[in-house]
C-alpha positions in Angstrom: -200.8 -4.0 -26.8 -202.7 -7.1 -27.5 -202.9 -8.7 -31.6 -205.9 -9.5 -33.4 -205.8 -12.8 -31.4 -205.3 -11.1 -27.5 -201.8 -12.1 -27.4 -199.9 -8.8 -25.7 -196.2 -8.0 -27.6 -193.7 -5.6 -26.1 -193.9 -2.0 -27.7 -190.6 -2.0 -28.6 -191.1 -5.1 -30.5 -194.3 -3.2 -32.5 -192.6 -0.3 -32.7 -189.7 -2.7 -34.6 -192.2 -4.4 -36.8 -193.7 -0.7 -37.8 -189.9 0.2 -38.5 -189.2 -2.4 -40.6 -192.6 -2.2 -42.7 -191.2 1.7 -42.8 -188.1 0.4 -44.6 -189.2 -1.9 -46.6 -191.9 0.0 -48.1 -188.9 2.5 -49.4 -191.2 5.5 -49.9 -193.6 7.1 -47.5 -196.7 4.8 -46.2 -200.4 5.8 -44.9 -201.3 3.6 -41.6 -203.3 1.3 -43.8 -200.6 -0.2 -45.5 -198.4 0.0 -42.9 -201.0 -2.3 -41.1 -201.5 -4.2 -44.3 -197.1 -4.8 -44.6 -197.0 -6.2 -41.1 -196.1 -10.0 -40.4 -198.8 -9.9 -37.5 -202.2 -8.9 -37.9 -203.1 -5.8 -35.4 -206.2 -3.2 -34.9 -206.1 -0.4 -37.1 -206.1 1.9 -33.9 -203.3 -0.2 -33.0 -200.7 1.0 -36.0 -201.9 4.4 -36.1 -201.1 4.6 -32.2 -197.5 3.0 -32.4 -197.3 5.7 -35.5 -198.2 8.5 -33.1 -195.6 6.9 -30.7 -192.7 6.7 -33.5 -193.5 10.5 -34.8 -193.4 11.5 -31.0 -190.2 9.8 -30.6 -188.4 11.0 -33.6 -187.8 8.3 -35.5 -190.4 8.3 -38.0 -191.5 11.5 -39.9 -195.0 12.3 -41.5 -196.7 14.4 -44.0 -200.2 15.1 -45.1 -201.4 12.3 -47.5 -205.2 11.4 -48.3 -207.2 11.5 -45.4 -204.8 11.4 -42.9 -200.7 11.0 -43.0 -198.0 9.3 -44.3 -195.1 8.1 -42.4 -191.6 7.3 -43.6 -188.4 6.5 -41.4 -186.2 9.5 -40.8 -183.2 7.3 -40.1 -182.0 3.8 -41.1 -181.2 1.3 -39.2 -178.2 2.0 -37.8 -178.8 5.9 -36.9 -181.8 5.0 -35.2 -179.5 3.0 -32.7 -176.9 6.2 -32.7 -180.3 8.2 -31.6 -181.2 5.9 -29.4 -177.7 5.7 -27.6 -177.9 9.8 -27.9 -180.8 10.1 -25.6 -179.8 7.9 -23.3 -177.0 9.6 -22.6 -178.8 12.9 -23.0 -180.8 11.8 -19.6 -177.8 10.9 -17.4 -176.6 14.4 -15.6 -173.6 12.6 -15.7 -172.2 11.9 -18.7 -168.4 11.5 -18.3 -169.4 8.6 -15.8 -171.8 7.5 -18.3 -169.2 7.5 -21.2 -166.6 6.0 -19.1 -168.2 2.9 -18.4 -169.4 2.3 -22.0 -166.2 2.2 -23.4 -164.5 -0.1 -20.0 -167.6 -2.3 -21.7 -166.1 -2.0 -25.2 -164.4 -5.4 -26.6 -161.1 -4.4 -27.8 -162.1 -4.8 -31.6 -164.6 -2.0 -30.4 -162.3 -0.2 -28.8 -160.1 -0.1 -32.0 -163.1 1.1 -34.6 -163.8 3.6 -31.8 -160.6 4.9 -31.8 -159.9 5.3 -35.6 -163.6 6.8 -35.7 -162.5 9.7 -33.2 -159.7 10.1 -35.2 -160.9 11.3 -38.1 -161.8 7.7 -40.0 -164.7 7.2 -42.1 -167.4 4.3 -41.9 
């Protein structure tokens, strides 16, 4: 997707800069001011797409507001990574394999916190 000034950006790196204007904000945002919060100026079109995107995807919700719809993150930070590493796996037929070579990835301070996580430890 190209800025205001034709330069193209990854999605993912829109989709982050929608996300964190989501976070921010702390309450529920229309596409206007989620346009308006953003560090880089883009097309209106532009942030209600990547909003579409986001809703599609899960990670933002929305609700009737005005016009048109307010968005607001359904996760933080953090679970929004957990999802993402859930739907990854969620695509692979083969998940043991999958599992396996995550954790043979794992440093060993990982590899610890994963441990006392599975059994039974908190955050």
């Amino acid at each position: 997707m190209a800025d205001a000034y034709g330069e193209r950006r990854p999605a993912g790196e829109l989709e982050s800069s929608v996300l964190a204007a989501l976070w921010a904000a702390g309450k529920p945002q229309s596409a206007a001011e989620v346009r308006a919060a953003l560090p880089q100026p883009l097309a209106r079109t532009t942030v209600a797409t990547l909003l579409a995107r986001l809703h599609e995807k899960g990670a933002v919700g929305r609700s009737p507001g005005g016009r048109g719809f307010v968005y607001f993150p359904v996760d933080d930070s953090h679970g929004l990574t957990a999802r993402r590493m859930h739907r990854e796996l969620d695509q692979d037929g083969e998940r043991s394999i999958v599992l396996a070579r995550f954790v043979q990835g794992l440093s060993p301070a990982d590899e610890a916190e994963l441990r006392r996580l599975l059994e039974g430890g908190s955050q």
